[in-house]
BALOBA-1460 file (C-alpha; in Angstrom, 3 decimals):
// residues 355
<rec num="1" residu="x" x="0.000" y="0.000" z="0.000"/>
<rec num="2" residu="x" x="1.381" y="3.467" z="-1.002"/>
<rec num="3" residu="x" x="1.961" y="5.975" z="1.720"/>
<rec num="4" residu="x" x="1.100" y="9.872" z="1.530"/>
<rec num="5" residu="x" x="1.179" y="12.805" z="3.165"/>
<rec num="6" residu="x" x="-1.890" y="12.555" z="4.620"/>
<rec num="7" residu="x" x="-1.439" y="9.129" z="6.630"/>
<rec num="8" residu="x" x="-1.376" y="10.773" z="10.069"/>
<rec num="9" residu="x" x="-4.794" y="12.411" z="9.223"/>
<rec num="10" residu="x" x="-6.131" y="8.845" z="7.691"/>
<rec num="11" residu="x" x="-4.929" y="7.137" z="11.153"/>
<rec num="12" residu="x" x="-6.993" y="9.482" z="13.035"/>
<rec num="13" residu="x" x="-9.925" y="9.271" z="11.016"/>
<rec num="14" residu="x" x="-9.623" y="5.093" z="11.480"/>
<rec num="15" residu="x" x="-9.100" y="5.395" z="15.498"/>
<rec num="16" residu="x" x="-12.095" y="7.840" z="15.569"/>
<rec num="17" residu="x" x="-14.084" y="4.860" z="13.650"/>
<rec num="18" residu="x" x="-12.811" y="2.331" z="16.064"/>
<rec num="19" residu="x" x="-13.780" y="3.825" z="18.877"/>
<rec num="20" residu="x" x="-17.126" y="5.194" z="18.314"/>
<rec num="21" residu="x" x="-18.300" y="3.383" z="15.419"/>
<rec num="22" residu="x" x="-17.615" y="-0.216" z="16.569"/>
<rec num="23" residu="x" x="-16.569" y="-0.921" z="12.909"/>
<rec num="24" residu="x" x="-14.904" y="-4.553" z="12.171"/>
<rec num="25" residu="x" x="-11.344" y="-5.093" z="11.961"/>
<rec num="26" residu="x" x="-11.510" y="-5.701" z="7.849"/>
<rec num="27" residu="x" x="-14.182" y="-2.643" z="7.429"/>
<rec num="28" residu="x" x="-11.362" y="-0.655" z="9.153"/>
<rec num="29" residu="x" x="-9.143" y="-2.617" z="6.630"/>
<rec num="30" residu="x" x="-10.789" y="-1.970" z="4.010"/>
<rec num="31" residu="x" x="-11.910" y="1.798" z="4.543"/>
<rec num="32" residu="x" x="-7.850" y="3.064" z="5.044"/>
<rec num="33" residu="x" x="-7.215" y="1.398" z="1.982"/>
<rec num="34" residu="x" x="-10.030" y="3.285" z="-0.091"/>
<rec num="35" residu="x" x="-8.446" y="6.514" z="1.302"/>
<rec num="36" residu="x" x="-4.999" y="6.137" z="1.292"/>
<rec num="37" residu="x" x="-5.563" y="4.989" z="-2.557"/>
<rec num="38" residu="x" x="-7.787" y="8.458" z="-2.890"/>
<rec num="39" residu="x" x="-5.458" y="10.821" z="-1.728"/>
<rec num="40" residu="x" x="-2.645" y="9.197" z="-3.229"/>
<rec num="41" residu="x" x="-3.990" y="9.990" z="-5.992"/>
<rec num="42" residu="x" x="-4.556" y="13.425" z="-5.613"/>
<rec num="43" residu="x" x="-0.833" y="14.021" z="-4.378"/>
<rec num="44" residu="x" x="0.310" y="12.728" z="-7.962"/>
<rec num="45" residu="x" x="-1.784" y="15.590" z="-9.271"/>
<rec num="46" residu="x" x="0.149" y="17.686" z="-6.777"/>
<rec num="47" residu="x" x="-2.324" y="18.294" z="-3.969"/>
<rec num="48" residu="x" x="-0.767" y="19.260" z="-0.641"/>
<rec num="49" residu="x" x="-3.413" y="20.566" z="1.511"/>
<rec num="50" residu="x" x="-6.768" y="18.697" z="1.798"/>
<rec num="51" residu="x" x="-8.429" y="21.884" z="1.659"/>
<rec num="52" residu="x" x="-7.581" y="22.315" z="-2.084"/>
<rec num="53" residu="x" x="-9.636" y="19.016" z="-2.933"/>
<rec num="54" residu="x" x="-12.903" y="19.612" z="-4.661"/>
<rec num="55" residu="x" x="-16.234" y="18.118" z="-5.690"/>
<rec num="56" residu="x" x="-15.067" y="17.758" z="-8.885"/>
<rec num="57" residu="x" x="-11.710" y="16.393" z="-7.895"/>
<rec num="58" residu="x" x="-13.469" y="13.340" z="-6.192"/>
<rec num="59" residu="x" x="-15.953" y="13.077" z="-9.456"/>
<rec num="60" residu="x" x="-13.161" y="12.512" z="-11.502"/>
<rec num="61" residu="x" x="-11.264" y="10.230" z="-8.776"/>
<rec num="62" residu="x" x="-14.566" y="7.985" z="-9.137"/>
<rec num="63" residu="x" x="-14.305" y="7.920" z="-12.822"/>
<rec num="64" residu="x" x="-10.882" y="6.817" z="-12.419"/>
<rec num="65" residu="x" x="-11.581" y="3.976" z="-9.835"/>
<rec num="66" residu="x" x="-14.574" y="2.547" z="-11.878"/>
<rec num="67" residu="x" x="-12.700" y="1.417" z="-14.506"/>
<rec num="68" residu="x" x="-11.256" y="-1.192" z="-12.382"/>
<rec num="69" residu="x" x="-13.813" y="-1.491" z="-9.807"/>
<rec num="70" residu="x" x="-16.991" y="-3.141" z="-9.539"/>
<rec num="71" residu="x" x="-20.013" y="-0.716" z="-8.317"/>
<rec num="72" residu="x" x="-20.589" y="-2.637" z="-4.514"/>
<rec num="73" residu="x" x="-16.889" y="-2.261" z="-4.167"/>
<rec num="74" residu="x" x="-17.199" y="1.800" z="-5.397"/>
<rec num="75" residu="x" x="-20.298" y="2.055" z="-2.857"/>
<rec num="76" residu="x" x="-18.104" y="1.262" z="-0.076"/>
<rec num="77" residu="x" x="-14.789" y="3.385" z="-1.507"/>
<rec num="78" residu="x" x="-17.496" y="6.602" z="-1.654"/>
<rec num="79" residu="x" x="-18.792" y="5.789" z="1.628"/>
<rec num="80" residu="x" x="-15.217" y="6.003" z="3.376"/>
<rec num="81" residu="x" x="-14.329" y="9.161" z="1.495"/>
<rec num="82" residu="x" x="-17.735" y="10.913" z="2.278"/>
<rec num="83" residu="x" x="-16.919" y="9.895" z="5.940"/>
<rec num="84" residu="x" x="-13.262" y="11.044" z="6.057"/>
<rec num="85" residu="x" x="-14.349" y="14.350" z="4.453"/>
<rec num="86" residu="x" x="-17.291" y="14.983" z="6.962"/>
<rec num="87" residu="x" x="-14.862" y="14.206" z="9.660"/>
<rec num="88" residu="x" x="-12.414" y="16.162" z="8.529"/>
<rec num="89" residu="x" x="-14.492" y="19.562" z="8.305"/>
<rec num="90" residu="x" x="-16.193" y="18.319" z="12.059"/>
<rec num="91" residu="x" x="-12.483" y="18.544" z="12.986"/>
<rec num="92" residu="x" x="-11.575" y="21.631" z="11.337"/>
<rec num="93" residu="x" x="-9.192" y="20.114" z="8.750"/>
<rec num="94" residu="x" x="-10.769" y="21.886" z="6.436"/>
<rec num="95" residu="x" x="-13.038" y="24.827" z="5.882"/>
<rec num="96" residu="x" x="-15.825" y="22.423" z="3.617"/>
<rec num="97" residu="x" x="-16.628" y="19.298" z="3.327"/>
<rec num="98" residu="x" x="-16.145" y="18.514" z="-0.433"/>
<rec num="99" residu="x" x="-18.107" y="14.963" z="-0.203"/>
<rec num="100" residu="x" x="-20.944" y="16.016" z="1.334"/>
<rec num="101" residu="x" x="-22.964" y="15.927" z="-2.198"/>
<rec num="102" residu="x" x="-20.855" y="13.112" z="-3.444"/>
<rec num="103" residu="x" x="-23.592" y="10.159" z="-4.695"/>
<rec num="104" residu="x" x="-22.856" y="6.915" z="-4.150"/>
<rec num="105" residu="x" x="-23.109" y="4.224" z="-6.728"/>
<rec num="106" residu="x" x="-26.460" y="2.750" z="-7.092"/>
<rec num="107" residu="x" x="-25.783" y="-1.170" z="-6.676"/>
<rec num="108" residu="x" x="-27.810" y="-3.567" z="-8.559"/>
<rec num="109" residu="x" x="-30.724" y="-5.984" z="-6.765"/>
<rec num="110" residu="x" x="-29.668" y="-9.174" z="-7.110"/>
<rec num="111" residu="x" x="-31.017" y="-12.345" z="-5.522"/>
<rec num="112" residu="x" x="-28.553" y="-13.982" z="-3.302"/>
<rec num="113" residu="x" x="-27.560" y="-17.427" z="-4.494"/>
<rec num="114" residu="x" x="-28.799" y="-20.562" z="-3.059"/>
<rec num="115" residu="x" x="-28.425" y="-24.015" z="-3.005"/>
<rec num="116" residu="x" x="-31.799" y="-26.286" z="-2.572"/>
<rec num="117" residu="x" x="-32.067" y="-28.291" z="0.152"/>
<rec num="118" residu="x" x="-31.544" y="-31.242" z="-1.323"/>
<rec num="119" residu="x" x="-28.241" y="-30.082" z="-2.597"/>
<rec num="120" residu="x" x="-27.438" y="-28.851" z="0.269"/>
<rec num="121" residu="x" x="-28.167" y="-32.285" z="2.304"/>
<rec num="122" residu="x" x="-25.884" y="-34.067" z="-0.579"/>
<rec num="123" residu="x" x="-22.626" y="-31.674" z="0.189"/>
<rec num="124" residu="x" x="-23.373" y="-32.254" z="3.900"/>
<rec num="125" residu="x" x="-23.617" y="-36.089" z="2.787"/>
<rec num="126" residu="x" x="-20.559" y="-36.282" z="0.978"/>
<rec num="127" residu="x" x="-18.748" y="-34.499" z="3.417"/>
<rec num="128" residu="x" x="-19.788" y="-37.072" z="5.832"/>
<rec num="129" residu="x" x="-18.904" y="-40.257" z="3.610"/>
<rec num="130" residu="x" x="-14.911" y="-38.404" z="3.371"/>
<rec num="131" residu="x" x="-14.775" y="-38.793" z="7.135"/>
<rec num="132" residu="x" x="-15.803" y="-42.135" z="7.150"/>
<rec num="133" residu="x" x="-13.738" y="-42.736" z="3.890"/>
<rec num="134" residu="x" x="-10.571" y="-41.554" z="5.865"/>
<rec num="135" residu="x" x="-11.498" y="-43.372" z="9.100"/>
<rec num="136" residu="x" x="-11.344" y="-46.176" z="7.182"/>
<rec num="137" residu="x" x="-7.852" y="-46.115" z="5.730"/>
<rec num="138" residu="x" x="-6.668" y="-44.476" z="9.581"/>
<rec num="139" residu="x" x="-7.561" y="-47.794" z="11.057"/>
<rec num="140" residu="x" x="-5.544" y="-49.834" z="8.378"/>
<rec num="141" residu="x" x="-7.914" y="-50.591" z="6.032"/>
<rec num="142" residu="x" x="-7.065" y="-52.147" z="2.166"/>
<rec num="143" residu="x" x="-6.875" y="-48.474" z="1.386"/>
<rec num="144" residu="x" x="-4.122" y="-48.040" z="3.601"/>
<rec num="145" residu="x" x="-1.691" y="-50.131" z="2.082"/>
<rec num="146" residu="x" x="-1.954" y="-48.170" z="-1.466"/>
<rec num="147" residu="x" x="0.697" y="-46.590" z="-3.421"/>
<rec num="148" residu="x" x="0.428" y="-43.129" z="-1.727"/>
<rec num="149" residu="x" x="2.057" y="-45.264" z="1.346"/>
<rec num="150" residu="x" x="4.818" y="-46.423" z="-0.801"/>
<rec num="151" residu="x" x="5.614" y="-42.652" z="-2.000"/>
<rec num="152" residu="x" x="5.072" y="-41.431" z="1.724"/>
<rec num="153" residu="x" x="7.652" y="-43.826" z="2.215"/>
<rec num="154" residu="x" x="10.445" y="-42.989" z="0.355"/>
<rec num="155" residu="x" x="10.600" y="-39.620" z="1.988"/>
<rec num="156" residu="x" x="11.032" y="-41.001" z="5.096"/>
<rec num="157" residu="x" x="13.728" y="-42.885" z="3.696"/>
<rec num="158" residu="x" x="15.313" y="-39.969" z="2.846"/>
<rec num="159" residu="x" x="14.864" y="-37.969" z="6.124"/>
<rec num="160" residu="x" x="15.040" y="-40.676" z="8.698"/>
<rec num="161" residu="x" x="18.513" y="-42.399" z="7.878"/>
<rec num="162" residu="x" x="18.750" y="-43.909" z="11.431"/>
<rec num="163" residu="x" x="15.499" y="-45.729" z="11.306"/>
<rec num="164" residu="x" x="14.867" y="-49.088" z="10.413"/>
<rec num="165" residu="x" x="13.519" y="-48.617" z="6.274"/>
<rec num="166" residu="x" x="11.225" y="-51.554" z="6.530"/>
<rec num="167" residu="x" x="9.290" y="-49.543" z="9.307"/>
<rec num="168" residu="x" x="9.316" y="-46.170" z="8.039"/>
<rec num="169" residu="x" x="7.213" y="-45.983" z="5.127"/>
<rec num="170" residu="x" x="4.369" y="-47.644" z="7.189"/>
<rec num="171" residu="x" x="5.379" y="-44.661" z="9.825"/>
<rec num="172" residu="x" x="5.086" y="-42.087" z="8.250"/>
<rec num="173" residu="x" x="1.816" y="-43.364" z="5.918"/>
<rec num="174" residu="x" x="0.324" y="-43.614" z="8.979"/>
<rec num="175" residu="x" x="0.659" y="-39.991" z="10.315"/>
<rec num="176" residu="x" x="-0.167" y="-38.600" z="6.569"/>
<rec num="177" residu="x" x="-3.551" y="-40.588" z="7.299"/>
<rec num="178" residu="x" x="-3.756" y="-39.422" z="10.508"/>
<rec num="179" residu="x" x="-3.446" y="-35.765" z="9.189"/>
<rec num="180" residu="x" x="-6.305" y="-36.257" z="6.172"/>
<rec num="181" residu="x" x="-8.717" y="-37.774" z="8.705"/>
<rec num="182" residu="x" x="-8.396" y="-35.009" z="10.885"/>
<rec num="183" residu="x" x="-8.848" y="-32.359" z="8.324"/>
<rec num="184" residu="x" x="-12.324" y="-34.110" z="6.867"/>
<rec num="185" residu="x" x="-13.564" y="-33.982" z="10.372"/>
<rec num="186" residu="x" x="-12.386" y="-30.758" z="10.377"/>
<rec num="187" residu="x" x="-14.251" y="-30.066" z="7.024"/>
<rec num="188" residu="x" x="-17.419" y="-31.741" z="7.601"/>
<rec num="189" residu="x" x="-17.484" y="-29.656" z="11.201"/>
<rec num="190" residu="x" x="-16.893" y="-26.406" z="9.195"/>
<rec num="191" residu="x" x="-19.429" y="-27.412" z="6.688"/>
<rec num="192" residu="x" x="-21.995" y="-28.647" z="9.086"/>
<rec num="193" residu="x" x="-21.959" y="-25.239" z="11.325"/>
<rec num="194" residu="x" x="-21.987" y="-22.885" z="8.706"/>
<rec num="195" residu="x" x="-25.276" y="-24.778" z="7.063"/>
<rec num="196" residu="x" x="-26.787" y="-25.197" z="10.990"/>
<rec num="197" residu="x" x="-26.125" y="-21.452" z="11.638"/>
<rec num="198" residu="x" x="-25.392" y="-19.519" z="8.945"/>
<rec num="199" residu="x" x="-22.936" y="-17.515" z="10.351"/>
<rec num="200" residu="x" x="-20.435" y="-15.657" z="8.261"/>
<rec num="201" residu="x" x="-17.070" y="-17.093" z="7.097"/>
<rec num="202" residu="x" x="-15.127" y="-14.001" z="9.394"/>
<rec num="203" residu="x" x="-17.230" y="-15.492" z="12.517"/>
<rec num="204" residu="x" x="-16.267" y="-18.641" z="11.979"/>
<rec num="205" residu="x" x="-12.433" y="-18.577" z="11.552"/>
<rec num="206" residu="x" x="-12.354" y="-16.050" z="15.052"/>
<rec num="207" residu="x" x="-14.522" y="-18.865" z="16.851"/>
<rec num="208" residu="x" x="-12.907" y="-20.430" z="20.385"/>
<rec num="209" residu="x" x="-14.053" y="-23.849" z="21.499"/>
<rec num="210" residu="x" x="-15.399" y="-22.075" z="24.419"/>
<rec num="211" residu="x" x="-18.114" y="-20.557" z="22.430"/>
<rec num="212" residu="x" x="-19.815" y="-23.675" z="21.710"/>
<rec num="213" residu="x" x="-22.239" y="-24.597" z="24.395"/>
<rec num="214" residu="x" x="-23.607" y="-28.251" z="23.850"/>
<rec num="215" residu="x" x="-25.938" y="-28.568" z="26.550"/>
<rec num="216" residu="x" x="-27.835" y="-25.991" z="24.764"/>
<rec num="217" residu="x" x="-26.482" y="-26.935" z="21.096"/>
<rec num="218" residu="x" x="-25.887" y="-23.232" z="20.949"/>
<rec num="219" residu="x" x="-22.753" y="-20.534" z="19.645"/>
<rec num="220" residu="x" x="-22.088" y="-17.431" z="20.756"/>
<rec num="221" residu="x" x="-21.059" y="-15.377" z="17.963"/>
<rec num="222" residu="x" x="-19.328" y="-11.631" z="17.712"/>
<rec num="223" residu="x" x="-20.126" y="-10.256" z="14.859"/>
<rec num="224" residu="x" x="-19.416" y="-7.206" z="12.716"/>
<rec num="225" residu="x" x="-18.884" y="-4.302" z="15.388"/>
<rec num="226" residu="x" x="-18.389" y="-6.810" z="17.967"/>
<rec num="227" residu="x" x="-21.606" y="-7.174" z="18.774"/>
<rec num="228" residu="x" x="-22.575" y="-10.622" z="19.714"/>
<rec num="229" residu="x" x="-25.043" y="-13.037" z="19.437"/>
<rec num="230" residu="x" x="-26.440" y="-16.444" z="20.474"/>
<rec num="231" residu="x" x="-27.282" y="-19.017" z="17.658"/>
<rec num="232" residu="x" x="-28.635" y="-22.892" z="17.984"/>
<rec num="233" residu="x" x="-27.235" y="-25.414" z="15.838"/>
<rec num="234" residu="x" x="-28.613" y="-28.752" z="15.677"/>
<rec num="235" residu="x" x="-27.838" y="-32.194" z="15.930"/>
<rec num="236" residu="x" x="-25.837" y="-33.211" z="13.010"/>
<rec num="237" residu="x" x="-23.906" y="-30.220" z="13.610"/>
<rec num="238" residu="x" x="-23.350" y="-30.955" z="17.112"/>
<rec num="239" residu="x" x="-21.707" y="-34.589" z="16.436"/>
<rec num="240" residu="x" x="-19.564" y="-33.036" z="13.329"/>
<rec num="241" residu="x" x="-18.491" y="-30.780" z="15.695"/>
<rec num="242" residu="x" x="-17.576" y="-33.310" z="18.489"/>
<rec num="243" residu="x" x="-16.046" y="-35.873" z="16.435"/>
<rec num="244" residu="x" x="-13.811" y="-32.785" z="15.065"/>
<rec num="245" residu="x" x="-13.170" y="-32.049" z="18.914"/>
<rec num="246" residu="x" x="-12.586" y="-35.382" z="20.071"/>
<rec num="247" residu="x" x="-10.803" y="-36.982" z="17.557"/>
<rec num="248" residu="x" x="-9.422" y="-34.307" z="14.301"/>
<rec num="249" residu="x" x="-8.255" y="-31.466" z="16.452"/>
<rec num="250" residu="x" x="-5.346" y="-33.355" z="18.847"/>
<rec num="251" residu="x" x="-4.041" y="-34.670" z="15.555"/>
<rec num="252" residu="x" x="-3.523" y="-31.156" z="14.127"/>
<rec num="253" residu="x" x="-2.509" y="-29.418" z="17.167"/>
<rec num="254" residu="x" x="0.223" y="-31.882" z="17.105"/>
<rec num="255" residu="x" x="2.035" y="-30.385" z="14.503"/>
<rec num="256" residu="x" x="1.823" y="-26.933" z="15.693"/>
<rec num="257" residu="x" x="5.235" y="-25.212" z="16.928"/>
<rec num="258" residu="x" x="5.318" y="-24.025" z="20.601"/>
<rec num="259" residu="x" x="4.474" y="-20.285" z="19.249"/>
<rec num="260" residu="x" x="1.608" y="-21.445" z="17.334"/>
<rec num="261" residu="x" x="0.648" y="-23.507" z="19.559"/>
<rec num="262" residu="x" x="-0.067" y="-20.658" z="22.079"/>
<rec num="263" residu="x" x="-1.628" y="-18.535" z="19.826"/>
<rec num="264" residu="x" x="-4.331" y="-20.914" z="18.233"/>
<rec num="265" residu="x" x="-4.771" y="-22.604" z="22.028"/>
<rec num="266" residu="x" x="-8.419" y="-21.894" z="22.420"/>
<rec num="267" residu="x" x="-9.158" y="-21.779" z="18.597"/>
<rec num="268" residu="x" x="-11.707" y="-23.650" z="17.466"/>
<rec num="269" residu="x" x="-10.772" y="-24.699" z="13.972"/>
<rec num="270" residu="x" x="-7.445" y="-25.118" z="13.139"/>
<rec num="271" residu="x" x="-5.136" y="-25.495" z="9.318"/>
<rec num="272" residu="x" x="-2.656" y="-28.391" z="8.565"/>
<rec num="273" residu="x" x="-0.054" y="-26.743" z="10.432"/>
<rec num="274" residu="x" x="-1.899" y="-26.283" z="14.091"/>
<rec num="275" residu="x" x="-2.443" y="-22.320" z="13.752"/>
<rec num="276" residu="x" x="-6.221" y="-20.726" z="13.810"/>
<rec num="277" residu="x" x="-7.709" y="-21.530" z="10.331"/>
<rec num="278" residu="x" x="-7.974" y="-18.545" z="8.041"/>
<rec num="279" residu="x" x="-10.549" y="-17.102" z="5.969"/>
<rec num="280" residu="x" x="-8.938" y="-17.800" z="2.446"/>
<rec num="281" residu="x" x="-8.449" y="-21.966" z="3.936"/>
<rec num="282" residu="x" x="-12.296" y="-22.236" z="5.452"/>
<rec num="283" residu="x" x="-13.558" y="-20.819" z="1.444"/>
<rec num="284" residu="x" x="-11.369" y="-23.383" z="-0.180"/>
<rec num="285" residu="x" x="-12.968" y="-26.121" z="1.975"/>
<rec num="286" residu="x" x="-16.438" y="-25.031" z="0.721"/>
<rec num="287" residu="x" x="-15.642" y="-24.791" z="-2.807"/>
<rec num="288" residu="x" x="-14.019" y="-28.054" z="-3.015"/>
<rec num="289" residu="x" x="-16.520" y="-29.509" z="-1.124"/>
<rec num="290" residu="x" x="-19.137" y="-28.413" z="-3.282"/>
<rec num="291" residu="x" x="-17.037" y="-29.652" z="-6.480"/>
<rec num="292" residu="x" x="-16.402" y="-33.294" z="-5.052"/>
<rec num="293" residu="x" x="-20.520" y="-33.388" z="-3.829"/>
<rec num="294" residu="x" x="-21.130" y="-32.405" z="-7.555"/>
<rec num="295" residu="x" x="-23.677" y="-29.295" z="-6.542"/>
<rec num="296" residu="x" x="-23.361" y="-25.795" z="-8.045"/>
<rec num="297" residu="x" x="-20.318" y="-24.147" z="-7.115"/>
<rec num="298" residu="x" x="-20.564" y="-22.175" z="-3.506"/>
<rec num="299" residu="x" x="-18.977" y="-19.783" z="-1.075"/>
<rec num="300" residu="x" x="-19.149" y="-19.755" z="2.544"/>
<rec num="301" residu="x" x="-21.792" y="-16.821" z="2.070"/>
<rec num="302" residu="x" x="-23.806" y="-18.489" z="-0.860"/>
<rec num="303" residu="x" x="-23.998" y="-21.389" z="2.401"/>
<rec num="304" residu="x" x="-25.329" y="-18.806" z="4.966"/>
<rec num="305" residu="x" x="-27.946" y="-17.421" z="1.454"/>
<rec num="306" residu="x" x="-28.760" y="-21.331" z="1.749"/>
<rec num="307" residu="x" x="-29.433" y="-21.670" z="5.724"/>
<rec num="308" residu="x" x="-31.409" y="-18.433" z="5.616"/>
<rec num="309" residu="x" x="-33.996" y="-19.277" z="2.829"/>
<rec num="310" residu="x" x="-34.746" y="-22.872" z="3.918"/>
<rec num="311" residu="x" x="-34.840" y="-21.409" z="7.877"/>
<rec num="312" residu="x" x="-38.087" y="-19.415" z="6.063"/>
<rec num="313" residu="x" x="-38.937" y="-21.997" z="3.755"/>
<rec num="314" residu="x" x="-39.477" y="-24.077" z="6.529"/>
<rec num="315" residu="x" x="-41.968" y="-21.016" z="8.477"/>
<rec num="316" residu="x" x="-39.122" y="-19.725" z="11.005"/>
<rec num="317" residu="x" x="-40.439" y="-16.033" z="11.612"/>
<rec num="318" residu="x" x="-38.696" y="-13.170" z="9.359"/>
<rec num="319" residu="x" x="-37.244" y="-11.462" z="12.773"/>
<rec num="320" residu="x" x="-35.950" y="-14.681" z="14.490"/>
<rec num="321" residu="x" x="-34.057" y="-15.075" z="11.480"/>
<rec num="322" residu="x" x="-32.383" y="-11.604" z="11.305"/>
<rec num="323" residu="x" x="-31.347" y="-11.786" z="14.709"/>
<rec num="324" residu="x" x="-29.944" y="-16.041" z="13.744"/>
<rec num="325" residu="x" x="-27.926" y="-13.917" z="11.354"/>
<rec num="326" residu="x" x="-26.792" y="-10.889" z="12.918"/>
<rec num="327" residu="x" x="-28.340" y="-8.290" z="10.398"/>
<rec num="328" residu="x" x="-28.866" y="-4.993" z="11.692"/>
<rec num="329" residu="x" x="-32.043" y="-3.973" z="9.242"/>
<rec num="330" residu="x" x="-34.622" y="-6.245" z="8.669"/>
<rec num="331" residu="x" x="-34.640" y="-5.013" z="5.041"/>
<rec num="332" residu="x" x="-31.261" y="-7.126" z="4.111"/>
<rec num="333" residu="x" x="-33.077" y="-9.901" z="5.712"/>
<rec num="334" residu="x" x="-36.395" y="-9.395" z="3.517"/>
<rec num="335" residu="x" x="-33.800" y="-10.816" z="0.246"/>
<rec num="336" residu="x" x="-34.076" y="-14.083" z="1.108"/>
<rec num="337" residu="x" x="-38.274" y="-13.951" z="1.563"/>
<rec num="338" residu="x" x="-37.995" y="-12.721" z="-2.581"/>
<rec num="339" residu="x" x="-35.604" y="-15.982" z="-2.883"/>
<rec num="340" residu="x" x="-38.188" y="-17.980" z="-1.578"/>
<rec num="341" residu="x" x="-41.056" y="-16.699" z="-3.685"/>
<rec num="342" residu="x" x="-38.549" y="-17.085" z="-6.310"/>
<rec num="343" residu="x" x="-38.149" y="-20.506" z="-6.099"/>
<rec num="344" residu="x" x="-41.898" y="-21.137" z="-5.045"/>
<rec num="345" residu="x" x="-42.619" y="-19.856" z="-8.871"/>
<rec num="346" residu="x" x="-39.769" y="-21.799" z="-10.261"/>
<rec num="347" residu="x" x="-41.656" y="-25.104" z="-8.263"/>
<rec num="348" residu="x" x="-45.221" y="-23.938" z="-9.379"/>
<rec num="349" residu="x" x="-44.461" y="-23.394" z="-13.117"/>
<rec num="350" residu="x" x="-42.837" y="-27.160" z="-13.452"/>
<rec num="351" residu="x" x="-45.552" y="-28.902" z="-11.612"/>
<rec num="352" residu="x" x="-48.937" y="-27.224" z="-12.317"/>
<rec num="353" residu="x" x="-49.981" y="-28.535" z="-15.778"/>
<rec num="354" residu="x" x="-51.921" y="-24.616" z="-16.359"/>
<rec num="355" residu="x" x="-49.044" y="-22.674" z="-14.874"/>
């Protein structure tokens, strides 16, 4: 990220967000990107003073930064500048605020993507049949003695020069099917909660273990601004979940260093190496899971689209569900009712013969 000349003014404007906006870690991110990419900008064109900036200036930087930009991701760049800018003149940075007219991009409707619910059962299904798959082969199953033991095998050859070669290969197969069990009960638990709650991928990779209550089969879940929130899961959920515990998790804590170890200690989900599990990881899972289940391609947030509309579908009140998923105006809720009628139309047109 470039710096300018005006990065002591964009740090203020991002602690003043902090601390009385309760804004999330990537909004913050995201919002001191947008404006140190704006008034870098502006200091190419030879702009010291933020004072000299006008309406038309900021036009013509939104002209610029549409050509690469899609309009959702302009909304939010105009929304950061029109705050800075009102800030700024509350502040007395300047002597106007040069945003305060500045329109934001309108953003098309669109209809959130969904899976139905049968195709959501079969990538919970398949899911399930790769932990029992691996189980299998963990055990020492006919799988187990493949050719991907052999090749495990002749790296430990390699690496292990004082131990006996007829025993490593079977070693170290052993702990590389250790390690793929673990991470499909690690997948199928992922899977399984964000389907049960629909809770968003950023909520899910911050989770501890002790937010899982399964007395009450229920999360608690801190959300954008921090603010948090119970949610119930159910009970397919709640065994993915303590098979994952139980069985997946000591496996890949194991191979943690001391350092991560400490850090990811009350993590809930965890990546190959024993550290917290990251965004970019937990969307890879769903995609491939969706490609090996052989249903329309997903994302973590096409899942929670999924859990919404069949939570209505199945006549779960239009409020419980906003609070479920953590949505501040029952209008962004209200999509997922036009999803349903949607699909209701889609279901009325192939089955009544005068549709």
């Amino acid at each position: 990220m470039s710096s300018t000349q005006f990065d002591g003014d964009i740090d203020s404007f991002v602690s003043y967000l902090k601390s009385n906006r309760g804004l999330s870690v990537n909004t913050l991110k995201a919002y001191r990107a947008d404006l140190t990419a704006c008034l870098h900008l502006f200091e190419l064109r030879g702009v010291t003073d933020l004072n000299e900036i006008t309406l038309d200036d900021l036009r013509s930087w939104m002209a610029v930064e549409s050509r690469d930009h899609a309009r959702s991701s302009m909304a939010r760049k105009t929304v950061a500048v029109r705050g800075f800018f009102a800030w700024a003149y509350e502040h007395g940075l300047t002597t106007t605020d040069p945003a305060a007219t500045l329109m934001t991009p309108s953003i098309p409707s669109t209809l959130p993507a969904v899976l139905t619910e049968s195709q959501a059962e079969q990538l919970l299904d398949v899911a399930e049949h790769a932990v029992a798959t691996n189980q299998y082969k963990d055990d020492g199953g006919a799988a187990a003695a493949s050719g991907s033991g052999k090749a495990a095998g002749k790296t430990a050859d390699k690496s292990a020069d004082t131990v006996n070669r007829s025993e490593a290969p079977a070693r170290a197969d052993k702990r590389d099917n250790a390690r793929v069990t673990a991470e499909s009960q690690r997948n199928a638990a992922i899977l399984e909660l964000l389907y049960a709650t629909g809770i968003r991928v950023a909520e899910l990779v911050s989770m501890d273990i002790a937010d899982i209550d399964f007395s009450n089969r229920t999360i608690k879940v801190t959300g954008k601004g921090n603010k948090q929130r119970v949610v119930p899961f159910g009970l397919p959920a709640q065994r993915a979940l303590e098979t994952w515990l139980e069985q997946g998790r000591p496996v890949l804590a194991r191979t943690a260093t001391d350092a991560v170890k400490s850090r990811a200690a009350n993590a809930l989900f965890l990546g190959a190496r024993g550290g917290r599990i990251d965004q970019r990881i937990a969307r890879d899972i769903v995609h491939r899971a969706a490609r090996e289940a052989g249903v329309p391609d997903i994302s973590p947030h096409a899942l929670r689209h999924s859990a919404a509309t069949h939570i209505l579908d199945g006549g779960a009140d239009l409020r419980e569900v906003q609070e479920m998923l953590g949505h501040s105006s029952l209008k962004t809720t209200q999509r997922y009712t036009h999803v349903s009628i949607e699909q209701l139309k889609n279901r009325y047109g192939q089955a009544f013969p005068r549709a």
